[in-house]
N, C-alpha and C positions, 0 to 999 in steps of 0.2 A: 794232343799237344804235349811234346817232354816239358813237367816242368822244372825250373833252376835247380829244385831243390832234387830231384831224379837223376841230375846229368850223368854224374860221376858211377854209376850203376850201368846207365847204356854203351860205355867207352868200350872197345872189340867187339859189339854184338855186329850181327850182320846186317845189312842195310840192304834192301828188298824193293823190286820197284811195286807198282799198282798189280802186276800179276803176278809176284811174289818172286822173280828175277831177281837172282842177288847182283848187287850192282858192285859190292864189296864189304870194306871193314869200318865202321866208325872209330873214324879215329879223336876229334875232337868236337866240341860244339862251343859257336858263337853267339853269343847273346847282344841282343839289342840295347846299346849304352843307354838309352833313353828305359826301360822299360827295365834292363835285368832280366827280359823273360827269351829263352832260345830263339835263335830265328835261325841259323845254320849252320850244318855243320859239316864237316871236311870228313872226307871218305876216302880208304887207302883203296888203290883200285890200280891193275899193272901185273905184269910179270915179277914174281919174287924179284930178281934182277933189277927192276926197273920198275920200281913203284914210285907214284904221285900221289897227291890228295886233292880230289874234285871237289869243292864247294855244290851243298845242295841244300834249299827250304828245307827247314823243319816244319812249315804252314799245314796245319791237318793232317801231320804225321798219327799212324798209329802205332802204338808200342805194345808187339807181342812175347811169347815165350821166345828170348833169344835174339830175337829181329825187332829190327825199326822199318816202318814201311814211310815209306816217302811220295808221295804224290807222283813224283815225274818218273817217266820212263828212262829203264836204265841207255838204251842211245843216248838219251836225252842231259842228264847226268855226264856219262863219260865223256862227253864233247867240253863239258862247263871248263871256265878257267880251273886251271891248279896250281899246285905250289909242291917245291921239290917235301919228301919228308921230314927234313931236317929245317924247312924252312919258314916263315912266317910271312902273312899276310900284310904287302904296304899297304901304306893308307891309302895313296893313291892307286889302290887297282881295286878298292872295294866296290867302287860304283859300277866296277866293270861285272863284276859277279850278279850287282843284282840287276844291271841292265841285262847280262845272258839271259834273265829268267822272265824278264818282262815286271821286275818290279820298281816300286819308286824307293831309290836313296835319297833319305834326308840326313845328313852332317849335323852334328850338334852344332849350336849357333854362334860358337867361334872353332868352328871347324873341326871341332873333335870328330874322333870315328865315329860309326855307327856302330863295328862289330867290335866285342870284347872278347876270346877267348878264355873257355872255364875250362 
């Protein structure tokens, strides 16, 4: 697991599926409002030309020489919602990211996010 205080050290490293498949570039990581500890983060992934950022778990990431490995396969990843590179994540489509993955979003309990960008 990256933790808070690491983030800022893995920003460009490569991001790597379970068989070591790069899937792309980390470009950011979001943290969980309630807790402050990573939960995911946005991957540059595309054609120079036409790059996006895919949302992916950081859940039982492991962090190597240079690379973050990510649980999910890279298919699996580049299909996930994204956001242009210039662009930021609304409030309403965060539920949408962690429904792609089959996780539960909880809202802070007057409706705050769940994700915070570091």
């Amino acid at each position: 697991m990256i933790r808070a205080a690491d983030v800022r050290e893995w920003r460009e490293q490569d991001v790597v599926d379970p068989k070591g498949h790069k899937i792309g570039t980390l470009e950011a990581v979001y943290v969980d409002t309630a807790t402050d500890e990573p939960a995911m983060a946005t991957v540059r992934t595309g054609l120079p030309t036409r790059q996006r950022l895919v949302f992916v778990p950081l859940d039982e990431a492991v962090l190597g020489p240079g690379y973050v490995k990510v649980t999910h396969p890279k298919g699996t990843v580049r299909k996930a919602p994204s956001i242009g590179t210039d662009d930021v994540l609304p409030a309403e489509e965060e539920e949408t990211v962690f429904r792609y993955y089959g996780l539960a979003y909880q809202p802070g309990s007057h409706g705050e996010r769940q994700l915070a960008r570091r």
